[in-house]
PyMOL CGO cylinders between C-alpha atoms (Angstrom):
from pymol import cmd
from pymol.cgo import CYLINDER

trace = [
    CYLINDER, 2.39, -25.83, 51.31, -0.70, -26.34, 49.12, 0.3, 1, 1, 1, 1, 1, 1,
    CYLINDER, -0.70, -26.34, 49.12, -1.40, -22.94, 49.34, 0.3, 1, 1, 1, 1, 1, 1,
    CYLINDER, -1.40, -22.94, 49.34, 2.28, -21.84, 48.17, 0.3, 1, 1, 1, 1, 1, 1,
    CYLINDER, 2.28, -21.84, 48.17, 1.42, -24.69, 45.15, 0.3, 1, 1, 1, 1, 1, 1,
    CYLINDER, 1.42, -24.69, 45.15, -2.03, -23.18, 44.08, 0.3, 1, 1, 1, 1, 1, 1,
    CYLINDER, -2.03, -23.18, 44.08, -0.31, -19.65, 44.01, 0.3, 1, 1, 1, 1, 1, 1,
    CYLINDER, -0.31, -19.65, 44.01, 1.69, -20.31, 41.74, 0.3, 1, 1, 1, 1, 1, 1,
    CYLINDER, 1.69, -20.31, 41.74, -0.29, -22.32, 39.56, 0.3, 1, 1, 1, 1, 1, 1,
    CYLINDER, -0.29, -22.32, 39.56, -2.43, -19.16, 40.28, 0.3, 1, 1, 1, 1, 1, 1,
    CYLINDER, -2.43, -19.16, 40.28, 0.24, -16.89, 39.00, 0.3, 1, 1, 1, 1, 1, 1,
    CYLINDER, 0.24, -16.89, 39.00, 1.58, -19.06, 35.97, 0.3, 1, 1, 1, 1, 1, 1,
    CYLINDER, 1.58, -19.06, 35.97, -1.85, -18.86, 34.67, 0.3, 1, 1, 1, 1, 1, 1,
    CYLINDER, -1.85, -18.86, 34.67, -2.22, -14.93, 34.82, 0.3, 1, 1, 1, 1, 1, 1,
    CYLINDER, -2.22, -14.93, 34.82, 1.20, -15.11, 33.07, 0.3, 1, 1, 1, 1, 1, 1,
    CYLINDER, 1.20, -15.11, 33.07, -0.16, -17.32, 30.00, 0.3, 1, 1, 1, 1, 1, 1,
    CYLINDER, -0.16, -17.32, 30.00, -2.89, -15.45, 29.58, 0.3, 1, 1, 1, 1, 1, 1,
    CYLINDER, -2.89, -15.45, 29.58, -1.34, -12.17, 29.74, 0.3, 1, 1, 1, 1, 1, 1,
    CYLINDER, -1.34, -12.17, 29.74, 1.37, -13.58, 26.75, 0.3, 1, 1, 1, 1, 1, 1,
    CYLINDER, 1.37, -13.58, 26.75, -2.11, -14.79, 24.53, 0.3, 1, 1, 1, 1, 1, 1,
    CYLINDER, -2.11, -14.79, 24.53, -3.60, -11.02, 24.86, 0.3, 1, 1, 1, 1, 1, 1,
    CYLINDER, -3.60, -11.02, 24.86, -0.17, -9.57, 23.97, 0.3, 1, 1, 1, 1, 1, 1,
    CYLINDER, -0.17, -9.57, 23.97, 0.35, -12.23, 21.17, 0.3, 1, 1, 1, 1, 1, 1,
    CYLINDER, 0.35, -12.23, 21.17, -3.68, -11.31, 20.33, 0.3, 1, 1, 1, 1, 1, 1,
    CYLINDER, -3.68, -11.31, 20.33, -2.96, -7.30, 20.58, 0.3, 1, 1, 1, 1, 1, 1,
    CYLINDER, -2.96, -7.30, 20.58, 0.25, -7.52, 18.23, 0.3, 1, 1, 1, 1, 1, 1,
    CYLINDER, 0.25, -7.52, 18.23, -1.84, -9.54, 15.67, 0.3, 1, 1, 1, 1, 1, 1,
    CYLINDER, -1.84, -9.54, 15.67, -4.60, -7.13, 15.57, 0.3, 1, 1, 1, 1, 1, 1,
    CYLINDER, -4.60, -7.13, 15.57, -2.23, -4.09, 15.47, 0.3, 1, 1, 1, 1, 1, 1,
    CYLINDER, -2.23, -4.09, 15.47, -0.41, -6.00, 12.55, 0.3, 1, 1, 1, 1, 1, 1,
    CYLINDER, -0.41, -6.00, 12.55, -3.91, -6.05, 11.00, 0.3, 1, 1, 1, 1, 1, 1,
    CYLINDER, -3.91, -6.05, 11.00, -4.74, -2.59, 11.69, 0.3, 1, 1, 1, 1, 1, 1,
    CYLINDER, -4.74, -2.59, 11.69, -1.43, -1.10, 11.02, 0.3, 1, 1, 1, 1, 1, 1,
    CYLINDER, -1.43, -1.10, 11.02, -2.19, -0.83, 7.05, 0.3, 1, 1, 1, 1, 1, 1,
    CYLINDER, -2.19, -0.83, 7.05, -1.94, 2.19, 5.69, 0.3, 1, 1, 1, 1, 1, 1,
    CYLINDER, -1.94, 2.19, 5.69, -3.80, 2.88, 2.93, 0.3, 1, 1, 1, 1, 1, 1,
    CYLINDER, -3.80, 2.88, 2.93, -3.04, 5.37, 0.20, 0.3, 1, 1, 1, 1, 1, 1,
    CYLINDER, -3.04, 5.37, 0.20, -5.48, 7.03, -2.28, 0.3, 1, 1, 1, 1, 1, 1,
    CYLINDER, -5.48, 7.03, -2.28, -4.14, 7.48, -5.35, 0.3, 1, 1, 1, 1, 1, 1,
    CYLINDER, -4.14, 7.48, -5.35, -6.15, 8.86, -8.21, 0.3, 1, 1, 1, 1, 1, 1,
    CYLINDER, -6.15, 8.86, -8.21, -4.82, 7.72, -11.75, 0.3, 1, 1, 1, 1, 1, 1,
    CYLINDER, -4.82, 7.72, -11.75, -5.40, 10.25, -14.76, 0.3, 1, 1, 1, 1, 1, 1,
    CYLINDER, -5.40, 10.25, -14.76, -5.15, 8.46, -18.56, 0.3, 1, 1, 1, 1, 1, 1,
    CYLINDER, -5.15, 8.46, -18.56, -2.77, 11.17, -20.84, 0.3, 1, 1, 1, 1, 1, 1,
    CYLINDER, -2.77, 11.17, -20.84, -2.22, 11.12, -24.53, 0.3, 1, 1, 1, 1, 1, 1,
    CYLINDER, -2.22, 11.12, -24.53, -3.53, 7.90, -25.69, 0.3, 1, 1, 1, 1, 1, 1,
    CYLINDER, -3.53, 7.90, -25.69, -3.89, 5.31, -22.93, 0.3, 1, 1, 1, 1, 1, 1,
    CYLINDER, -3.89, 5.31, -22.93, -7.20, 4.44, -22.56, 0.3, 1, 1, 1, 1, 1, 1,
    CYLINDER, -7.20, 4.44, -22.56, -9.64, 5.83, -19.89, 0.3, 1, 1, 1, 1, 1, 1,
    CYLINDER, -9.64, 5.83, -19.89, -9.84, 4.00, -16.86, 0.3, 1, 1, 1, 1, 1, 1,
    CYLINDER, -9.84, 4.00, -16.86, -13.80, 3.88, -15.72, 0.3, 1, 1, 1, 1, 1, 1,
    CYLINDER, -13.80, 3.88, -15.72, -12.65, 3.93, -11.66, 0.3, 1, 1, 1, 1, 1, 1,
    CYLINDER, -12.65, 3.93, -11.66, -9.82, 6.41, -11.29, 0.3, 1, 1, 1, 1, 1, 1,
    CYLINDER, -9.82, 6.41, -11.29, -9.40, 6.52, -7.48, 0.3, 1, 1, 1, 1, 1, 1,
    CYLINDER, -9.40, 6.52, -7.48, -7.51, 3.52, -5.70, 0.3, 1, 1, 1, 1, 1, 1,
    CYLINDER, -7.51, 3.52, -5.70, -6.83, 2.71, -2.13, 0.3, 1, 1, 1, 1, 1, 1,
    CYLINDER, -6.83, 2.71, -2.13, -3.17, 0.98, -2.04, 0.3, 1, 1, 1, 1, 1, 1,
    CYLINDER, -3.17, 0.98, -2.04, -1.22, -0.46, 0.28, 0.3, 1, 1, 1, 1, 1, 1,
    CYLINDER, -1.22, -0.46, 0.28, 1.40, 2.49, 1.28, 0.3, 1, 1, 1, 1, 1, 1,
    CYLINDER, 1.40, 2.49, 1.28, 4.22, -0.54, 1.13, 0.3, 1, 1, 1, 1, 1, 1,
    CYLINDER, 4.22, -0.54, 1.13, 3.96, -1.11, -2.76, 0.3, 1, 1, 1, 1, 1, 1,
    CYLINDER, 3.96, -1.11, -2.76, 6.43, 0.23, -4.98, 0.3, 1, 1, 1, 1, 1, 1,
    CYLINDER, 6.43, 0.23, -4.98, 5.69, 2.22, -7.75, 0.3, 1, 1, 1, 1, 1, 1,
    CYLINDER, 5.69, 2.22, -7.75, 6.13, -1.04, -10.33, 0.3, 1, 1, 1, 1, 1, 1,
    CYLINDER, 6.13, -1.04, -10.33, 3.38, -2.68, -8.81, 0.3, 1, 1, 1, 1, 1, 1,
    CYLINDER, 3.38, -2.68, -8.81, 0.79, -0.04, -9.41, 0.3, 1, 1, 1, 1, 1, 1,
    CYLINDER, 0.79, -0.04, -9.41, 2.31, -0.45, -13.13, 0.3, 1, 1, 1, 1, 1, 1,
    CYLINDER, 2.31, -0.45, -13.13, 1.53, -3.38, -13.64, 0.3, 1, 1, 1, 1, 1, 1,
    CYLINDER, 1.53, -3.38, -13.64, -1.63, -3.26, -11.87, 0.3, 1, 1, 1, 1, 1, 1,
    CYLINDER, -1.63, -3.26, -11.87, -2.86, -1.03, -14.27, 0.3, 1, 1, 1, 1, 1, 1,
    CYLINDER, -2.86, -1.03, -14.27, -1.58, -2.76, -17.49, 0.3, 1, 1, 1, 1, 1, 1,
    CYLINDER, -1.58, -2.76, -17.49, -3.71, -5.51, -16.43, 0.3, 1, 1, 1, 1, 1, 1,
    CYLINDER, -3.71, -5.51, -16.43, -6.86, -3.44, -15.60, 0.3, 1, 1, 1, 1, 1, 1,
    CYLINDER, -6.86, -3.44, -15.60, -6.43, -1.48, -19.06, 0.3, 1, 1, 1, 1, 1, 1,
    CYLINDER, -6.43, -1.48, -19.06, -5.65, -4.97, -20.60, 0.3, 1, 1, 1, 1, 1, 1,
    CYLINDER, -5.65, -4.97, -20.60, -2.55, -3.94, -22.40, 0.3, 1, 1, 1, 1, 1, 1,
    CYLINDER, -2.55, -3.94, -22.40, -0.27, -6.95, -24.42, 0.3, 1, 1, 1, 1, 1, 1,
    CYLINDER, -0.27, -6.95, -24.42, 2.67, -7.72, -22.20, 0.3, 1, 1, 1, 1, 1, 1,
    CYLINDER, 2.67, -7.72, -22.20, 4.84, -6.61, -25.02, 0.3, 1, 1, 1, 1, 1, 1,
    CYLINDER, 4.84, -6.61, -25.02, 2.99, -2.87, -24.39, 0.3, 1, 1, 1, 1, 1, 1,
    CYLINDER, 2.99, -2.87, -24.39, 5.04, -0.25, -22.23, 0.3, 1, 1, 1, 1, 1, 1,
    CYLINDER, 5.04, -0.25, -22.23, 3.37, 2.11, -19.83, 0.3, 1, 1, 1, 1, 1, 1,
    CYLINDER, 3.37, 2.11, -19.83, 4.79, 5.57, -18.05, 0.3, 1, 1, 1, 1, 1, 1,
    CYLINDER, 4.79, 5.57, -18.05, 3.75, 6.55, -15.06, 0.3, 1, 1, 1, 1, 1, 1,
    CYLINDER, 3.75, 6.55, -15.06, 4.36, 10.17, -14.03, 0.3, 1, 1, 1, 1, 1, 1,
    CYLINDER, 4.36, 10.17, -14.03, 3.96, 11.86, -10.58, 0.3, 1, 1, 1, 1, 1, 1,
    CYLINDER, 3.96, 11.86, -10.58, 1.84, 15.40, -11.13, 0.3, 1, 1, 1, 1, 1, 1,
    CYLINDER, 1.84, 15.40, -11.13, 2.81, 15.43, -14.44, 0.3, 1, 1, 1, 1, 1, 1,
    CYLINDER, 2.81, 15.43, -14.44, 6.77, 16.02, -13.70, 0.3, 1, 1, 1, 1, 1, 1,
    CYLINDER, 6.77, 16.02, -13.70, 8.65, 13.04, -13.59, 0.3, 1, 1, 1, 1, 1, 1,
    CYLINDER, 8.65, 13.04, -13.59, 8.76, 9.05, -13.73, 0.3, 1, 1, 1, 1, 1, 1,
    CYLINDER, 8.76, 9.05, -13.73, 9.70, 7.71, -10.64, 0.3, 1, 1, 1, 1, 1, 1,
    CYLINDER, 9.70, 7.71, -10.64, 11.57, 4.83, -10.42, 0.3, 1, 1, 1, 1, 1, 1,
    CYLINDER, 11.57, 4.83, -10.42, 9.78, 0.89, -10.44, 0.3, 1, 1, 1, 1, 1, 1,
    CYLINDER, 9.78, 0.89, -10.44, 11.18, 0.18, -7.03, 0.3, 1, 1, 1, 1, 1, 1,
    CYLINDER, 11.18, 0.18, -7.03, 10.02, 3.77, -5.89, 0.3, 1, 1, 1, 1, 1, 1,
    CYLINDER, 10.02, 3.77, -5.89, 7.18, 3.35, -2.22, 0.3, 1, 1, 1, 1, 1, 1,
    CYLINDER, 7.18, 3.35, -2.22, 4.00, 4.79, -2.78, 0.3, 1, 1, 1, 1, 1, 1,
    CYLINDER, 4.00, 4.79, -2.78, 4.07, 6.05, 0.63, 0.3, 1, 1, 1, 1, 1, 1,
    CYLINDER, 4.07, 6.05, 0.63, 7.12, 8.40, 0.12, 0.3, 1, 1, 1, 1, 1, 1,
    CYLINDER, 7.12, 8.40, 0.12, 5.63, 9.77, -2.94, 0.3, 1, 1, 1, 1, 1, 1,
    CYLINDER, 5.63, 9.77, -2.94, 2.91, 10.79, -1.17, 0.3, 1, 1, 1, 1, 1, 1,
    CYLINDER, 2.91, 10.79, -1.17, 4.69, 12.43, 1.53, 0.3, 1, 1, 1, 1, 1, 1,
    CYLINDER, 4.69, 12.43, 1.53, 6.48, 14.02, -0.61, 0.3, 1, 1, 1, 1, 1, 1,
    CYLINDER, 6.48, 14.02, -0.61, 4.23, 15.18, -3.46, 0.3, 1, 1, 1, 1, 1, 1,
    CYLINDER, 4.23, 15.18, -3.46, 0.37, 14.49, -2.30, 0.3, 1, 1, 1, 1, 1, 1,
    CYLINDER, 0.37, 14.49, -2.30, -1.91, 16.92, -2.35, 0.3, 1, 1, 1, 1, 1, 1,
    CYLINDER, -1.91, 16.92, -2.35, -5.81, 16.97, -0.94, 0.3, 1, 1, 1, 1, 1, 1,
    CYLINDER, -5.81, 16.97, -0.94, -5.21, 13.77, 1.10, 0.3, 1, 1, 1, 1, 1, 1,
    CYLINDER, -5.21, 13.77, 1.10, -4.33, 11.58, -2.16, 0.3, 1, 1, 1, 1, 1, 1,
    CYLINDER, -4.33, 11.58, -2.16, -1.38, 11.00, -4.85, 0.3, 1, 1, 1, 1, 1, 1,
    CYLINDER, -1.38, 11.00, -4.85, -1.88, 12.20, -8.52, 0.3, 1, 1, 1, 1, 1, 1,
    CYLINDER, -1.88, 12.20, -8.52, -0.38, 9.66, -11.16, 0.3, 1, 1, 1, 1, 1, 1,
    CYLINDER, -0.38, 9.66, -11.16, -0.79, 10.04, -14.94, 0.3, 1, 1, 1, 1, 1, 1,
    CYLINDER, -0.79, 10.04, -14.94, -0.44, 6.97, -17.49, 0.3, 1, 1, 1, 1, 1, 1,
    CYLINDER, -0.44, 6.97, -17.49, 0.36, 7.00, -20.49, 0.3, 1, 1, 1, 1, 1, 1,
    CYLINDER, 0.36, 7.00, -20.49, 1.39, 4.41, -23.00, 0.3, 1, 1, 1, 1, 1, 1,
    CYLINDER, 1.39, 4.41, -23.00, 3.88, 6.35, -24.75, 0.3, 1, 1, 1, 1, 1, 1,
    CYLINDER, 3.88, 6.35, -24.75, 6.50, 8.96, -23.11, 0.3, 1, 1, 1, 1, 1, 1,
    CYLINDER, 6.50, 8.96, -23.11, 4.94, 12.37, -22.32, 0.3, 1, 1, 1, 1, 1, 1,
    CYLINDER, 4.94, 12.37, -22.32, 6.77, 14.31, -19.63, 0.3, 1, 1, 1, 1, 1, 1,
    CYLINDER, 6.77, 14.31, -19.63, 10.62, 13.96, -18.17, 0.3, 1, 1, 1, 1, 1, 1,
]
cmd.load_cgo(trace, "trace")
């Protein structure tokens, strides 16, 4: 009978520790799952020159916070507008992913977006 006992203890172990690596694996893949996005942002008409250009960002933002992002960076008032424009076509929309932008209209492994602080294209 102790044997039965200390097999199964035996077994209930190899089952908690088999949960902790999966638990373990799913937080590293959560970790690793990131996808990051180069985007490379071009100043047009007169918004100021940004002095980095190319950004890695999270493929989950929208479109609004890469806005805002770089109204900070360019230290614009809040009272300031800024226009963002995909290849020099068309605005997307604030709540617009990053990531579907780039599938959609990357080239070269990145995503071209122009600023400007006054409407140029669209």
């Amino acid at each position: 009978m102790s044997d039965e006992k200390q097999s199964d203890d035996t077994s209930q172990a190899e089952i908690v520790n088999s949960e902790k690596d999966e638990q373990k694996d799913n937080s590293d893949r959560g970790k690793t799952d990131k996808v990051k996005i180069d985007i490379l942002l071009k100043a047009t008409g007169d918004a100021p020159i940004m002095k980095k250009k190319k950004w890695a960002v999270d493929a989950e933002k929208p479109i609004g916070w890469i806005m805002e992002f770089v109204k900070k960076y360019l230290k614009l008032e809040p009272e300031e507008r800024l226009f963002l424009y995909v290849n020099q076509t068309f605005a997307p929309s604030p709540d617009q992913l990053i990531k579907n932008l780039y599938e959609c209209f990357g080239t070269d492994g990145k995503l071209v977006l122009h600023y400007c602080k006054s409407q140029a294209w669209g």
